[in-house]
C-alpha positions, 0 to 999 in steps of 0.5 A: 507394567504393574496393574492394580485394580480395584472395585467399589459397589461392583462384583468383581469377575475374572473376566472383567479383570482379564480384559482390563489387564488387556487393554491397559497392558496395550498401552505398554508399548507407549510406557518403554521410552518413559521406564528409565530404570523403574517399573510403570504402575497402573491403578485402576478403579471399577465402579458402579456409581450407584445401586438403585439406578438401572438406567444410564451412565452408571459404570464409572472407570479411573485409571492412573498411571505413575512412571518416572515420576510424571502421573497421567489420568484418565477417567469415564463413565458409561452404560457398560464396564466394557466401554468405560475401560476402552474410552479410559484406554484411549484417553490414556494413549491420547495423553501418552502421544501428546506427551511423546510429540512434546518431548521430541519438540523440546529435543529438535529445540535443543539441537 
């Protein structure tokens, strides 16, 4: 899976990136049966939603991942960059696991 990530009104740094790419390539796992041929692309968004405010929800995370045609998105905000990325995570691998239920549903329909 590709991973591209970008930052709007936020410093980047290796180590925010380096766990990003961690939690999103966890999902990899999920992505296998999906990649018929083509290669998964995850866009990730880091945000700081706003400069002046210090208190509150101001960290702002959008994932989106594109693979054989279907698009799946997930997006949060919270206190800390950190946690924003672990809740879009599982908003990702919930929706993965939904989708994979639905297809083995239509496969036991079919036979």
């Amino acid at each position: 899976m590709r991973i591209e990530i970008t930052h709007t009104k936020l410093e980047s740094s290796d180590s925010l990136i380096a766990y990003a790419e961690k939690r999103m390539q966890l999902l990899e796992k999920f992505l296998k049966r999906l990649e018929q041929g083509t290669e998964a692309v995850c866009y990730l968004e880091l945000a700081r939603t706003t400069k002046h405010h210090k208190k509150g929800d101001v960290y702002y995370a959008e994932a989106s991942i594109e693979v054989s045609g279907k698009k799946i998105r997930a997006t949060s905000t919270a206190s800390d960059m950190r946690v924003a990325l672990d809740d879009v995570k599982e908003k990702l691998e919930q929706e993965l696991r939904k989708d994979k239920g639905k297809e083995l549903a239509q496969r036991r329909v079919l036979l």
